[in-house]
C-alpha positions in Angstrom: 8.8 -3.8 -50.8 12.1 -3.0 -48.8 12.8 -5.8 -46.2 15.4 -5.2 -43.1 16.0 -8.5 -42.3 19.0 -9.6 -41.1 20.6 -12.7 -43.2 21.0 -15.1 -39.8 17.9 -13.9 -38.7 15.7 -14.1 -41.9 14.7 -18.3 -41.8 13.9 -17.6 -38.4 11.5 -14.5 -38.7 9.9 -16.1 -41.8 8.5 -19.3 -40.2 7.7 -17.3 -37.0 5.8 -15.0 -39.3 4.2 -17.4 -41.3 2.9 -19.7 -38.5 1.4 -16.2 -36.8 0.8 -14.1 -39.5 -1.9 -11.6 -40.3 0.3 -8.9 -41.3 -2.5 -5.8 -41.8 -0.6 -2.3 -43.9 0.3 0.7 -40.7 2.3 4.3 -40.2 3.5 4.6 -36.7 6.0 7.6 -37.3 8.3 7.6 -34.4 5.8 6.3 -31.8 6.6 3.6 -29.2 3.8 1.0 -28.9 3.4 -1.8 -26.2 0.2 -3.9 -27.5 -1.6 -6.0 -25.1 -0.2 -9.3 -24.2 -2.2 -12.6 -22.5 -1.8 -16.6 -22.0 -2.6 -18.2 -24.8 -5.4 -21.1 -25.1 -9.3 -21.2 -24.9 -9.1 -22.5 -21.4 -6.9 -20.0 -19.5 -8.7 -17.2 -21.4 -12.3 -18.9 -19.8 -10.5 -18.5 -16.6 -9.7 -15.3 -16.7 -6.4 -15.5 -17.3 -5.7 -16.6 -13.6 -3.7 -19.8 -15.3 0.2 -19.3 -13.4 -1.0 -21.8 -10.5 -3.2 -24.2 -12.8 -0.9 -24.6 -16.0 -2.5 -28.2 -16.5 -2.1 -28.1 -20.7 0.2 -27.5 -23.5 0.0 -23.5 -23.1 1.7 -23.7 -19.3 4.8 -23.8 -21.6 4.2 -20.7 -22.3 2.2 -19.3 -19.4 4.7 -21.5 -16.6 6.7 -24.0 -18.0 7.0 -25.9 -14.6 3.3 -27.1 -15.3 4.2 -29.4 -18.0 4.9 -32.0 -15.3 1.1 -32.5 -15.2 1.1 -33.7 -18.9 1.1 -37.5 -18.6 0.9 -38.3 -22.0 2.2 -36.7 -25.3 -0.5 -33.8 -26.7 -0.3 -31.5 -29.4 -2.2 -28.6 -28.8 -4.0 -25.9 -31.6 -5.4 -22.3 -31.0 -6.8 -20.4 -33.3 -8.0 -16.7 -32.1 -9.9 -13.9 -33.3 -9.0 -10.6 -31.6 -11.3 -7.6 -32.5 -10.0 -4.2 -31.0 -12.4 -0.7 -31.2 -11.0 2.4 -30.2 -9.4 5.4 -30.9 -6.3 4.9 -32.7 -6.6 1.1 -32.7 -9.9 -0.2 -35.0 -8.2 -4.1 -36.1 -9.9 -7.3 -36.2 -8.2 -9.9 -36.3 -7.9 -13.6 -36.9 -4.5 -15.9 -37.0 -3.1 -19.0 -35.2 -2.7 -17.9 -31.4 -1.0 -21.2 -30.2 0.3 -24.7 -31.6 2.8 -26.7 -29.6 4.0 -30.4 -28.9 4.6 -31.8 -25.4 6.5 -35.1 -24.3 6.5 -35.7 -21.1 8.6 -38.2 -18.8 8.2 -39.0 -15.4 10.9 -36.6 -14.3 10.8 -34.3 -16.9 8.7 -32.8 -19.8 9.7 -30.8 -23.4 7.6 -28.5 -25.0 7.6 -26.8 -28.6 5.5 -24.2 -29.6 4.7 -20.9 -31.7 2.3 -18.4 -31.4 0.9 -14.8 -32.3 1.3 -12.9 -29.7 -0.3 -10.2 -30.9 -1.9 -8.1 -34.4 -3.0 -4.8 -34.6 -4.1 -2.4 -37.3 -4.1 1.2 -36.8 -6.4 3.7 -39.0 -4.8 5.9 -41.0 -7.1 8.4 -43.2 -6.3 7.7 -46.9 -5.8 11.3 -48.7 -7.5 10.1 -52.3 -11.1 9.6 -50.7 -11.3 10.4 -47.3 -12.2 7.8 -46.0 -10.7 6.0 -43.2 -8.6 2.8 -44.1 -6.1 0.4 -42.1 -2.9 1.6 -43.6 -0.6 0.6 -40.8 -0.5 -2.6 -38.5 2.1 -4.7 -36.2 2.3 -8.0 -36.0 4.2 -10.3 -33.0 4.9 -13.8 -32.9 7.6 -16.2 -31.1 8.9 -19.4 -31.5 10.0 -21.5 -28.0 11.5 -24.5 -26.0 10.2 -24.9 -23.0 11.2 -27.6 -20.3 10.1 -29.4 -17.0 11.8 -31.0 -14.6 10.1 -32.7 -11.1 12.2 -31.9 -7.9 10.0 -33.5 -5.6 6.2 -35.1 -5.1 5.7 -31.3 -5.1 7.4 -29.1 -6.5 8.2 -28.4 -9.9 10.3 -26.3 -12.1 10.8 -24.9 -15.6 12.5 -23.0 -18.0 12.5 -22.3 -21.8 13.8 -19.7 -24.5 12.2 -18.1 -26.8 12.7 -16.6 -30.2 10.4 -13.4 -31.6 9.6 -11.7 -34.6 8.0 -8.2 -35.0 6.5 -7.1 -38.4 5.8 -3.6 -38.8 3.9 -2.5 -42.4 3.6 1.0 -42.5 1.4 2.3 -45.9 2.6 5.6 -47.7 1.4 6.8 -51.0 2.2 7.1 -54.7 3.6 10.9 -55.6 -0.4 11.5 -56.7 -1.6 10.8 -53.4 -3.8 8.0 -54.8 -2.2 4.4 -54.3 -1.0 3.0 -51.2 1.7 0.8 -51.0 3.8 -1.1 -48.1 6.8 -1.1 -46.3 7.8 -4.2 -44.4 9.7 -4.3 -42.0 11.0 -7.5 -39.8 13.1 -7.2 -36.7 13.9 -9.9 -33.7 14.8 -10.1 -30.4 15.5 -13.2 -28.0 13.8 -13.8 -24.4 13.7 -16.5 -21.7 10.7 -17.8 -19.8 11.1 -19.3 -15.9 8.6 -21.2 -13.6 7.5 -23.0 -10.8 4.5 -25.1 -9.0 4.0 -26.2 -6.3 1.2 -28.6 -4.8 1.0 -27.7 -1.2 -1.8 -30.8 -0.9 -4.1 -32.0 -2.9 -6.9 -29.3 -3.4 -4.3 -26.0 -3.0 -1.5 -25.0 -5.3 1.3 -22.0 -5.6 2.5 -21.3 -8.6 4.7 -18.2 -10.1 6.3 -17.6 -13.5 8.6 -14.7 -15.4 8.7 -14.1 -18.7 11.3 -11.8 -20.4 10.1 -9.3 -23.2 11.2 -8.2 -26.0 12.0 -4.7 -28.0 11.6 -3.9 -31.5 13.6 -0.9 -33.4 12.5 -0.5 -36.9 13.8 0.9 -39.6 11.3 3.9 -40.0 12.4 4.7 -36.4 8.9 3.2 -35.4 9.6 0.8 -31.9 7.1 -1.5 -30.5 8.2 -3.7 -27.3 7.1 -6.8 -25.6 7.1 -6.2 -21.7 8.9 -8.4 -18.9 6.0 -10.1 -17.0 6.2 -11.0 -13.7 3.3 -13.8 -12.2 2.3 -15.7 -9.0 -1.3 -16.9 -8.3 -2.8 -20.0 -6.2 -5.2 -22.5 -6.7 -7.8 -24.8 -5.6 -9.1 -28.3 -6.4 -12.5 -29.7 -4.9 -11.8 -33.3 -4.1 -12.9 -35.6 -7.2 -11.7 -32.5 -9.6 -15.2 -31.2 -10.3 -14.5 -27.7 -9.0 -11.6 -25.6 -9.7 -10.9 -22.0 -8.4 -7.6 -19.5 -9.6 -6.3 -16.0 -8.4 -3.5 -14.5 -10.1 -1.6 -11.3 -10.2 0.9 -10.2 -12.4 3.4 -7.6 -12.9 4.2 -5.6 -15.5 7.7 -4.1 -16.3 7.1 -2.7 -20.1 6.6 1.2 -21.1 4.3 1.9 -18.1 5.1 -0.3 -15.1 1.4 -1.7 -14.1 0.0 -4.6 -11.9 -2.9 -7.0 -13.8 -5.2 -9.0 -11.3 -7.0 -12.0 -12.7 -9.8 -14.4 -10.9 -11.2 -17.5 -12.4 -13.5 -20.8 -11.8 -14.1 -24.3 -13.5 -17.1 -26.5 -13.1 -16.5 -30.2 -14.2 -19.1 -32.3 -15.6 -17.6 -35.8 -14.2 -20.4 -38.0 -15.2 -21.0 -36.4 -18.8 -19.6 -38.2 -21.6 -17.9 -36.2 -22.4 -16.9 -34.4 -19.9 -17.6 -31.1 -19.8 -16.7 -27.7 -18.0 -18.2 -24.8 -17.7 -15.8 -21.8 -17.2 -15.5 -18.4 -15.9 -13.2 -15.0 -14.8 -12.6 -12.1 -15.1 -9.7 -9.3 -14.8 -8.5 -6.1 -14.6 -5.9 -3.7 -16.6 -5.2 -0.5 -15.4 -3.5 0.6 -18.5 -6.4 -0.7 -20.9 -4.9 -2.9 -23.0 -1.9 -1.3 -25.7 0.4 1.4 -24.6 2.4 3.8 -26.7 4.0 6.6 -26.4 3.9 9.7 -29.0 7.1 11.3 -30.6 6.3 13.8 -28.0 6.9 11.4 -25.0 2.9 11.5 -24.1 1.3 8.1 -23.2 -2.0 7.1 -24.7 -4.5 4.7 -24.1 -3.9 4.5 -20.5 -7.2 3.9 -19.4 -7.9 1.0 -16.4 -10.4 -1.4 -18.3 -12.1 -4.4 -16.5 -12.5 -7.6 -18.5 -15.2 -10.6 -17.8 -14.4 -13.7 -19.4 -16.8 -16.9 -19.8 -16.2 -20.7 -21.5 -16.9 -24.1 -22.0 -15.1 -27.5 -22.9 -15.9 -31.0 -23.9 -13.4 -33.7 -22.8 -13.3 -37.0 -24.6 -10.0 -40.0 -23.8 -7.5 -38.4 -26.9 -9.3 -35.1 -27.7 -10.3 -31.8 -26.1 -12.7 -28.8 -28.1 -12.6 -25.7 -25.7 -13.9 -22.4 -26.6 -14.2 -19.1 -24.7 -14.6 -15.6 -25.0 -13.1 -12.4 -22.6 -15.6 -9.4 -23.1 -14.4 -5.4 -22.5 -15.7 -2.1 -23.7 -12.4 -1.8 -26.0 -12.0 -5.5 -26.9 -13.7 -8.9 -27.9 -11.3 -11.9 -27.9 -12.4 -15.2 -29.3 -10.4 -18.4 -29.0 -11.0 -22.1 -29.7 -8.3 -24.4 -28.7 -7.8 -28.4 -29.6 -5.9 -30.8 -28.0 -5.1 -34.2 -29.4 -3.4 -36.8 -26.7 -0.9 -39.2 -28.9 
């Protein structure tokens, strides 16, 4: 296999790759792809992704860094995620490591590590020997981060972070006889920066905003996938006691096709279950469907708007947290189940 990784980046790509990998076989030609990108963790995905304005968990340093004020105590946080995508041009199914982190927090400020998949896809490729239809292509993206807190005020918070990614592009071609498939791997990296803040107006209402920067991939096959620059605000609410939570969120878009994202999502706390437990729900809307590319040609595919419902549940004991949800659309089913262990 030919590998065109750079010698300062390779220690870096490998361990990014490892933690997320998944790496399915894929031929993209000269295409430009943009898959589809959201928050990380079982809980934000409950909520509908409407997280920028809640970011109470090891994921905000991802999601909004400014959030990991909230942590009290040190956590380390595990996602794993099954992503199953059925379409045309797209057919993957997918499982990997979505999200693993460490938090310490301090009064006045809070560090995060993490690394996470941000996304795998396979794309069908028909196989000349037999007809038949076979994954012979796929991408996979993953980053490595450092995220930090710092408390201004009683209110207001702020954070910041950088972040490392890796892109993976396999592309399968075939033996002179047109029978045995092999792969090309490719590796390539870029660097991006993540920026947030959140602020508690009182105690039941919240304002929070985050940007992430992106990242774009040029492969050696000419193939280019990219990462795109997200812009979020969103509010929340608290019921007093903490039994009820409610989330809006928009975000913004700045990748191949420019698009806004709106997200909506509710919590109902359990307080006298032991353990606690809370029931979860959301939903959101893409008006570009999920992954974008663009052909040789310059024509965009998959543009579709696609609406997405999302439902969840987690239990809540004094060190350790099991949450699971699901987000539900007529192109995708994503599964995730997230742990948190408080040291």
């Amino acid at each position: 296999m030919r590998w065109s990784m750079k010698t300062p980046r390779q220690c870096l790509q490998a361990a990014i790759v490892f933690l997320a990998l998944s790496v399915c076989p894929f031929a993209t030609g000269q295409s430009t792809i943009e898959p589809p990108i959201i928050n990380p963790g079982a809980r934000s995905l409950g909520l509908g992704g409407a997280f920028v304005a809640v970011a109470d968990d090891a994921t905000a340093a991802w999601a909004n860094p400014s959030g990991l004020m909230q942590l009290a105590r040190s956590e380390i946080s595990l996602e794993g995620r099954s992503w199953s995508e059925d379409r045309e041009g797209v057919a993957s199914n997918e499982s990997s490591l979505g999200f693993l982190s460490f938090v310490l927090p301090r009064q006045k400020w809070s560090i995060a590590i993490y690394v996470q998949t941000l996304s795998s896809l396979e794309f069908p490729t028909e196989w000349q020997a037999n007809n038949q239809i076979d994954p012979l292509s796929g991408l996979v993206v993953g980053n490595f981060g450092v995220s930090a807190a710092l408390r201004l005020s009683e209110a207001v918070s702020i954070g910041f972070g950088l972040t490392a990614f890796a892109g993976v592009l396999s592309e399968g071609t075939f033996d002179p006889d047109g029978t045995y498939p092999f792969l090309d791997d490719m590796a390539e990296s870029d660097v991006g920066a993540t920026a947030g803040v959140l602020w508690g107006l009182n105690d039941a209402w919240a304002l929070g905003a985050s940007f992430r920067s992106g990242a774009d991939f040029t492969f050696a096959s000419g193939g280019r996938a990219t990462i795109p620059d997200i812009l979020a605000a969103g509010a929340s609410w608290r019921s007093a006691g903490g039994h009820a939570v409610l989330a809006a969120e928009v975000e913004q878009l700045y990748g191949i096709e420019n698009r806004t994202r709106l997200h909506l999502g509710g919590e109902w706390v359990f307080l006298k279950a032991k353990p606690l437990i809370g029931l979860r729900g959301g939903a959101w809307y893409d008006p570009q469907g999920g992954a974008v590319s663009i052909t040789p040609e310059g024509d965009l595919t998959n543009a579709e708007a696609v609406f997405h419902t999302a439902a969840g549940i987690g239990f809540a004991w004094k060190k350790f947290q099991l949450d699971l949800a699901g987000d539900f659309s007529e192109r995708t089913t994503i599964v995730s189940l997230s742990m948190i262990f408080t040291l």
